[in-house]
Structure formats: structure tokens, C-alpha cells
C-alpha positions as a Python dict, from the first residue, in 0.01 Angstrom:
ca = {
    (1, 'X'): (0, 0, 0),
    (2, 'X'): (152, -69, -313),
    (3, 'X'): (180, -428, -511),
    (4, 'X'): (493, -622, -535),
    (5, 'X'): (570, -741, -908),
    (6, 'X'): (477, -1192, -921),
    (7, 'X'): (727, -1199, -1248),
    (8, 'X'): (915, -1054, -1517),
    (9, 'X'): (861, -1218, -1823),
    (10, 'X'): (1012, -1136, -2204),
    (11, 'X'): (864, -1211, -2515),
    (12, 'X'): (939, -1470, -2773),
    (13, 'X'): (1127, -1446, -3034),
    (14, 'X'): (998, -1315, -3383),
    (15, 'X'): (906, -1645, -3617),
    (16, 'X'): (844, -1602, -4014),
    (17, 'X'): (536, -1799, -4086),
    (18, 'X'): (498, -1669, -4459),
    (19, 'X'): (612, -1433, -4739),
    (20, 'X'): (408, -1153, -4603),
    (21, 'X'): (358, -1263, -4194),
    (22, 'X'): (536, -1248, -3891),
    (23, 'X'): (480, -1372, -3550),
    (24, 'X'): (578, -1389, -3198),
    (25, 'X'): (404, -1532, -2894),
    (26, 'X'): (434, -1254, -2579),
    (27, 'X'): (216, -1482, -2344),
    (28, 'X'): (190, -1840, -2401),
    (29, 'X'): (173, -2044, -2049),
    (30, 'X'): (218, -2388, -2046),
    (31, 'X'): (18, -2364, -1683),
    (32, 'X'): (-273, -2168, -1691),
    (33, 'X'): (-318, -2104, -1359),
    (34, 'X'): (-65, -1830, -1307),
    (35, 'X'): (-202, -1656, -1615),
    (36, 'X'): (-567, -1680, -1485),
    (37, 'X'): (-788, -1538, -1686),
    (38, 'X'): (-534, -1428, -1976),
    (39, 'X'): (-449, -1715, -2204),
    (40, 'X'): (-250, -1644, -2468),
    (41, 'X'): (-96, -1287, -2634),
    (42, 'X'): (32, -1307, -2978),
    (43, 'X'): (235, -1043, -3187),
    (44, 'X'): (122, -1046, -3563),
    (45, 'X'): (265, -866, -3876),
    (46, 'X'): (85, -922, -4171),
    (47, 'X'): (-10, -786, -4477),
    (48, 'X'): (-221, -926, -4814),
    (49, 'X'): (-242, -1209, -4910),
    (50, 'X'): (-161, -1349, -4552),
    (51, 'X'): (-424, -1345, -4250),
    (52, 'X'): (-671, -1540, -4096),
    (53, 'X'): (-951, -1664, -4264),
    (54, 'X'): (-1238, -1805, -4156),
    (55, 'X'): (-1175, -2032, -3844),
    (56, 'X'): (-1365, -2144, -3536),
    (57, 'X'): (-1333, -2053, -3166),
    (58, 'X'): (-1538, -2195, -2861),
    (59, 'X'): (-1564, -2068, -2497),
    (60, 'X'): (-1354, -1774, -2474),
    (61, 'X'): (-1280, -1444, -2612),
    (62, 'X'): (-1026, -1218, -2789),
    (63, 'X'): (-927, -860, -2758),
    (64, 'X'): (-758, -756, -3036),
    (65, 'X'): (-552, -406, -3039),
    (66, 'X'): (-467, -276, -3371),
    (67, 'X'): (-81, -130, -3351),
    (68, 'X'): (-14, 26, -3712),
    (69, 'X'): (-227, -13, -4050),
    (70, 'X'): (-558, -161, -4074),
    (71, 'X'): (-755, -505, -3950),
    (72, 'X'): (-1097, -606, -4116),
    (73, 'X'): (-1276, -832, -3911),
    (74, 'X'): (-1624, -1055, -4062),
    (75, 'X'): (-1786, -1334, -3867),
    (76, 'X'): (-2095, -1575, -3859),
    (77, 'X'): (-2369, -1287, -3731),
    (78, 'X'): (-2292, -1062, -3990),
    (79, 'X'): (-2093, -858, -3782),
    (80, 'X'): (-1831, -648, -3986),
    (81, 'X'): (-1552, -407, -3861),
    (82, 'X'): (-1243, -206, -3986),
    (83, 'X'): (-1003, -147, -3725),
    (84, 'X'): (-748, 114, -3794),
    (85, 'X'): (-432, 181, -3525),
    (86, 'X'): (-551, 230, -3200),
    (87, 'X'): (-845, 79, -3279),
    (88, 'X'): (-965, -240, -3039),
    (89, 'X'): (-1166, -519, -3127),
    (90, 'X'): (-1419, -714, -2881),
    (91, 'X'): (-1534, -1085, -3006),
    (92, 'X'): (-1690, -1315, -2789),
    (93, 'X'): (-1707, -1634, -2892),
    (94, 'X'): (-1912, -1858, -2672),
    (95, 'X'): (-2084, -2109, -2771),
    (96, 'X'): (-1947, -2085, -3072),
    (97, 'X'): (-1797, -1841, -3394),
    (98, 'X'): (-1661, -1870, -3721),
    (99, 'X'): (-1457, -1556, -3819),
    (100, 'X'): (-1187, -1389, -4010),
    (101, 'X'): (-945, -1146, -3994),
    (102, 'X'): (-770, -1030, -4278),
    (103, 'X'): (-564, -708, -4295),
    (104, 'X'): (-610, -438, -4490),
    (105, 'X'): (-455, -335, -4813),
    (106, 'X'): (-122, -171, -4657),
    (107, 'X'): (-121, -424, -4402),
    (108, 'X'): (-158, -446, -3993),
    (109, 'X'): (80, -470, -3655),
    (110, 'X'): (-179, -636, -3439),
    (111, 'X'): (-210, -778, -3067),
    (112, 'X'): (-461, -1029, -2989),
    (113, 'X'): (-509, -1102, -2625),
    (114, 'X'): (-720, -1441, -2542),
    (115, 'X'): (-917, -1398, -2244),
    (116, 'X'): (-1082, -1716, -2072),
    (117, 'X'): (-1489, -1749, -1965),
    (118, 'X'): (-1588, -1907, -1657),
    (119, 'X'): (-1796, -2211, -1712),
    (120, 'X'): (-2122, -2044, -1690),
    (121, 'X'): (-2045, -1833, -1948),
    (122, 'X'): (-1864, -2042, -2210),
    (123, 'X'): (-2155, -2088, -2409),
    (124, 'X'): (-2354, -1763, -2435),
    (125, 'X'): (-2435, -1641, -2768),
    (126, 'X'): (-2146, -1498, -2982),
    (127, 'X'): (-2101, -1126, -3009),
    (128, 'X'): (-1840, -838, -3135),
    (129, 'X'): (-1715, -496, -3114),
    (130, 'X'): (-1528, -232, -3142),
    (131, 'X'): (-1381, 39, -2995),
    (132, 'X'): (-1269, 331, -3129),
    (133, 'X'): (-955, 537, -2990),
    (134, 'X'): (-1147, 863, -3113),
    (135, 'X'): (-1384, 741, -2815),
    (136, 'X'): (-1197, 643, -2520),
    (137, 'X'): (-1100, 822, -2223),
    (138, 'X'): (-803, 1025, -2194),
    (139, 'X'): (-688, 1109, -1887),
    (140, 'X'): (-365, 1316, -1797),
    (141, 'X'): (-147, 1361, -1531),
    (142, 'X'): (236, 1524, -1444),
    (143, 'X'): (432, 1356, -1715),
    (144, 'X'): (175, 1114, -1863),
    (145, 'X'): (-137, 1046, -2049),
    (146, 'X'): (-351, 736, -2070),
    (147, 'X'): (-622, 628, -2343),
    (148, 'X'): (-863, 448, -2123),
    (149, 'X'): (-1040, 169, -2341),
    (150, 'X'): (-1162, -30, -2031),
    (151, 'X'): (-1173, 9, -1648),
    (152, 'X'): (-1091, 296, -1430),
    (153, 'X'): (-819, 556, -1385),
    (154, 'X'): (-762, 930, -1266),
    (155, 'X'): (-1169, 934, -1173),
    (156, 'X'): (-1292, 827, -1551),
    (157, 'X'): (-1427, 521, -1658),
    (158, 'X'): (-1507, 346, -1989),
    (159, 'X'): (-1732, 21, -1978),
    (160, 'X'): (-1534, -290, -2097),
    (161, 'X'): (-1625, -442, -2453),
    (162, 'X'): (-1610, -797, -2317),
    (163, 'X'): (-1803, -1055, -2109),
    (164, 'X'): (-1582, -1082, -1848),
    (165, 'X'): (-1458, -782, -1693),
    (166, 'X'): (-1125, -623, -1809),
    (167, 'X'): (-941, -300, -1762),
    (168, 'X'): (-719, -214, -2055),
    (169, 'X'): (-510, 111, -2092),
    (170, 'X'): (-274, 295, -2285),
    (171, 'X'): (9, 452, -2129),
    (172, 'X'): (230, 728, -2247),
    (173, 'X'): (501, 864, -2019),
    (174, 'X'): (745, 1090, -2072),
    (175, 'X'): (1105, 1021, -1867),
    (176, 'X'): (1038, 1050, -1459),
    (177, 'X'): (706, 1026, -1482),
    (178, 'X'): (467, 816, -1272),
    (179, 'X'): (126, 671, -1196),
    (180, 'X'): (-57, 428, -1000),
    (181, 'X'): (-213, 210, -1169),
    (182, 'X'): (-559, 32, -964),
    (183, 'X'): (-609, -353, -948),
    (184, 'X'): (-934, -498, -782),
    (185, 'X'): (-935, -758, -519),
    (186, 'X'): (-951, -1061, -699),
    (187, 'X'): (-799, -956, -1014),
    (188, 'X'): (-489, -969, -1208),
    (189, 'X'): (-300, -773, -1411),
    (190, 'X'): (-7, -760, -1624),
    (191, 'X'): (208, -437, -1779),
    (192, 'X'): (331, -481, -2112),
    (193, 'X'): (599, -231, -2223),
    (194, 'X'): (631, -163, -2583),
    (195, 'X'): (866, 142, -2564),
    (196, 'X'): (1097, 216, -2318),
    (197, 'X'): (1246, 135, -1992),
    (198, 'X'): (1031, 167, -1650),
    (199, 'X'): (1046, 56, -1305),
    (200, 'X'): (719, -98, -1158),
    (201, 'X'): (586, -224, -862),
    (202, 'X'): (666, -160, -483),
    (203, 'X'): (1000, -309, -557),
    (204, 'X'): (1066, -127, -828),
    (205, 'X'): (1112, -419, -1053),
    (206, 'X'): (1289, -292, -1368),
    (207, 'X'): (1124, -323, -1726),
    (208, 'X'): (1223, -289, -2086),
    (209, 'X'): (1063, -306, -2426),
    (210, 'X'): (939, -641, -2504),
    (211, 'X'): (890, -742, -2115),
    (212, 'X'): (579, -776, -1929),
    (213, 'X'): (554, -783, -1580),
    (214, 'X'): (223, -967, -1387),
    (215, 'X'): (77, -879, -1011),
    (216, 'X'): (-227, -972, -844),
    (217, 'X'): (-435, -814, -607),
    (218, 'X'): (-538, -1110, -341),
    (219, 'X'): (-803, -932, -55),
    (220, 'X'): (-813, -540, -122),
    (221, 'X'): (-823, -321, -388),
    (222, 'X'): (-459, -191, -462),
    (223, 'X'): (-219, -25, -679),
    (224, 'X'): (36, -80, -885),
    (225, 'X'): (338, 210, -892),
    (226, 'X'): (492, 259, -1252),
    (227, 'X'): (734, 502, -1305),
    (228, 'X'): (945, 591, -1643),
    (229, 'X'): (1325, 576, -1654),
    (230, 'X'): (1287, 683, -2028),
    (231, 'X'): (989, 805, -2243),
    (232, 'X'): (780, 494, -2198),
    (233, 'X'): (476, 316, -2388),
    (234, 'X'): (299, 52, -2227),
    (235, 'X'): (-55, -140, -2242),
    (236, 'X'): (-211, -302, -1877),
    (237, 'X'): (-426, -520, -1906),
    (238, 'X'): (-642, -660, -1575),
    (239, 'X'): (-938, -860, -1518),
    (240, 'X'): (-1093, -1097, -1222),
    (241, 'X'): (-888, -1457, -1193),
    (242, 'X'): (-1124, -1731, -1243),
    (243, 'X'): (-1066, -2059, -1047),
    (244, 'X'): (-1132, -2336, -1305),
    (245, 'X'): (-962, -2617, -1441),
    (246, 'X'): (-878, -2505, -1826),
    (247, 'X'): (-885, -2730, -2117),
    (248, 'X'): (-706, -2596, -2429),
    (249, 'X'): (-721, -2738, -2800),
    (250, 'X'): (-649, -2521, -3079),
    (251, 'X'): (-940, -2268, -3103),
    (252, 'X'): (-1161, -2386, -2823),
    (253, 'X'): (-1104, -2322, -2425),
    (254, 'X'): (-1314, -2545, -2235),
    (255, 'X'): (-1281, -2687, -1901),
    (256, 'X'): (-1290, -3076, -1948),
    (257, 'X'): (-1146, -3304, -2210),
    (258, 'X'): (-1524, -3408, -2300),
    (259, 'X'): (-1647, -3052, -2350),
    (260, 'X'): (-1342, -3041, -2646),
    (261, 'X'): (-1461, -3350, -2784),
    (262, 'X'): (-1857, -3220, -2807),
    (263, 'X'): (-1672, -2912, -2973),
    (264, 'X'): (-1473, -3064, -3217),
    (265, 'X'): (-1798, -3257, -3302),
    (266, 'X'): (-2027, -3003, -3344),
    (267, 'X'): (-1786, -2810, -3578),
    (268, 'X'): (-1697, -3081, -3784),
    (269, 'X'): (-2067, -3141, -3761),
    (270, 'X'): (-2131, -2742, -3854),
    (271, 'X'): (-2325, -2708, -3560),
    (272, 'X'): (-2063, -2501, -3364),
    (273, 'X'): (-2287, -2166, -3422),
    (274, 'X'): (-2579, -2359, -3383),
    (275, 'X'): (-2531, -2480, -2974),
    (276, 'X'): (-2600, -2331, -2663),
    (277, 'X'): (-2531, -2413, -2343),
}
């Protein structure tokens, strides 16, 4: 059996936030529940002097995918990393991180994907990551070829870099190609095309550049059909829904008002780091 598409959905449009930075918001739900457990996907171009320096995040993570040029990333445990394209970045924060990331000197064409914790989780101990493309999985079929970073597909595997689970892939087809792609009972997933034109789904819901398309897998493993009307590129991204409220404010992801209060305390405090649940 193969999934029917939940929703087409297109990105936003391209804002100018300085001199040397651009921006666009691909996922940014009002209702989170839909979404569950992505939260937010953001576009970045940026080069020196713009980026992010040092900020604070609380109770989720971020999986950041490096597109063109070159991402350094520093944070509160000393942890240090220089992501070039096709590189991926892990970060949990937790309980609590201060970070930056800053590009390098020819600058950086970034996604950063925030993925929610479940409560019991939104406080462990901050931690990062990378992974390399040079070490992911690359599995091949008739007309296509994947860079496995996370999750499972044609019989290989790669451990995911985050808490929570997630499959994430990279997917290369050439025109009238196709693949299934697996989703787990209980999870979600969503295909983001970044070149091309495809149709997906067992409705064979069509999909452009720029347009990501979501499905769920409710009480059985599944998959979902993609096949390329043109030479296609395309990232999917999956993980298990979580079923919890979600309370959003700036940099921290909590689930009640109160827990965003106690975090805005303890970092105006600078005890963000210092906490654990």
C-alpha cells in the first residue's frame, strides 16, 4: 500500500534581512500539530559579516544541512565544527545552549530544520554533531541515487545524529525515475524538492522546486511512491509525531507558558546551561 500526500505546501518568499543575508521561511506553522515533530525550516544566505552569533535555545533541536560554501558552528561545551556543502549539523539543545553560527569566509546556503523534544527529553544535557557527506550511505537504484544521512533505505542504514529519531535523505533522480520511500507507523514525513518537478504519493500529487509535500504513516509501516517528471533533487525528512501541547517563544520550545517563563529566567539569569531537568 502506498501513502496518499496530507498537503502541498510552497515556500515563502525570499526576505533581505541585511547587506550580506537572505532569508526565507519553507516551514513555519502557525499550528503545530500538523507539523508534529518538525517546527520550523528556514532558508539562509549569508556571508561575512552577517550570521548568527551567540544566542540561546531551550528544549529542542536543530538539523542544519549545509547547501553551498561553508558553516562554522561554536557553542557553550566547547564543541566546534566546520561544515562544508553537504555537510549536516546535529545540536541538541536541551536544557539549555548558547551557540553561534557564522559562515565561512566565501559564505554559506544553509537549511536549518527545528525538530521538537517530547517533554521527557526537553531538558537533557546539550550536545552536537556532525555528519559528514564523505560518510553517509549511498545507495543506488534504476535512475536514482540517495545519500543516506539518517534512517533506512534500499537495505542500508545510518544511525540518526539527533535525540529523537529522524530519517533524512538525499535524493537525486534522473527524469522517469522512481523510489519508495519508507515511513514508520507513527511517523511523519515531508519531501522537499529543491530541483525539479516530481509526482509523489499514491495520488500522484504533483511537485515543483520550492514545494514540499507532508504524509503520515498512522498504524503500519508504509511507503511513500516518488517518481521524477524531470531530473529531480529532493531532501525527506521523517521522524515519530509526538502528542504534546507546544509552547513556542523565540529560541525556546517548551510545552507550557510557565516552563517559557523559568527559561527566560534562567537565561537572563545565565543559568540556562546551568539547569537540568
Amino acid at each position: 500500500m502506498a501513502l496518499a500526500i496530507d498537503r502541498i505546501e510552497t515556500a515563502g518568499p525570499r526576505n533581505v534581512l541585511g547587506p550580506r543575508h537572505q532569508n526565507r521561511l519553507i516551514i513555519a506553522p502557525q499550528e503545530h500539530g500538523p507539523y508534529s515533530p518538525f517546527l520550523f525550516l528556514a532558508e539562509d544566505w549569508f556571508a561575512p559579516p552577517a550570521g548568527f552569533p551567540t544566542h540561546p535555545h531551550r528544549g529542542m533541536e536543530t538539523v542544519t544541512f549545509v547547501l553551498e560554501g561553508q558553516m562554522l558552528h561554536e557553542d557553550h561545551t566547547g564543541a566546534h565544527g566546520e561544515l562544508e556543502a553537504g555537510d549536516v549539523q546535529f545540536m541538541t539543545a536541551g536544557g539549555g545552549v548558547m551557540h553561534s553560527e557564522m559562515p565561512g569566509p566565501r559564505g554559506v546556503h544553509s537549511l536549518q530544520l527545528w525538530l521538537n523534544l517530547p517533554a521527557a527529553q526537553k531538558m537533557t544535557p546539550a550536545r552536537y554533531g556532525d555528519q559528514r557527506v564523505s560518510d553517509t550511505a549511498r545507495v543506488t537504484g534504476e535512475g536514482y541515487e540517495a545519500r543516506l544521512y539518517a534512517g533506512e533505505l534500499g537495505g542500508q542504514s545510518r544511525p540518526h545524529g539527533s535525540l529523537w529519531p529522524l530519517a533524512l535523505m538525499d535524493l537525486r533522480l534522473e527524469s522517469g525515475a522512481a523510489l519508495a520511500l519508507p515511513l514508520k507507523a507513527g511517523w511523519r514525513g515531508f519531501l522537499l524538492v529543491l530541483e525539479g518537478e516530481a509526482q509523489v504519493g499514491a495520488d500522484l500529487a504533483a511537485l515543483k522546486a520550492d514545494q514540499h509535500a507532508w504524509a503520515h504513516a498512522a498504524e503500519a509501516d508504509d511507503i511513500l511512491p516518488v517518481s521524477a517528471q524531470t531530473p529531480v533533487r529532493a531532501l525527506f525528512y521523517a521522524a515519530p509525531i509526538i502528542d504534546e501541547p507546544v509552547v513556542a517563544h523565540g529560541p525556546f520550545v517548551m510545552n507550557t507558558v510557565d516552563e517559557i517563563r523559568q527559561a527566560l529566567l534562567d537565561y537572563q539569569s545565565g543559568r540556562l546551561t546551568a539547569v537540568r531537568g
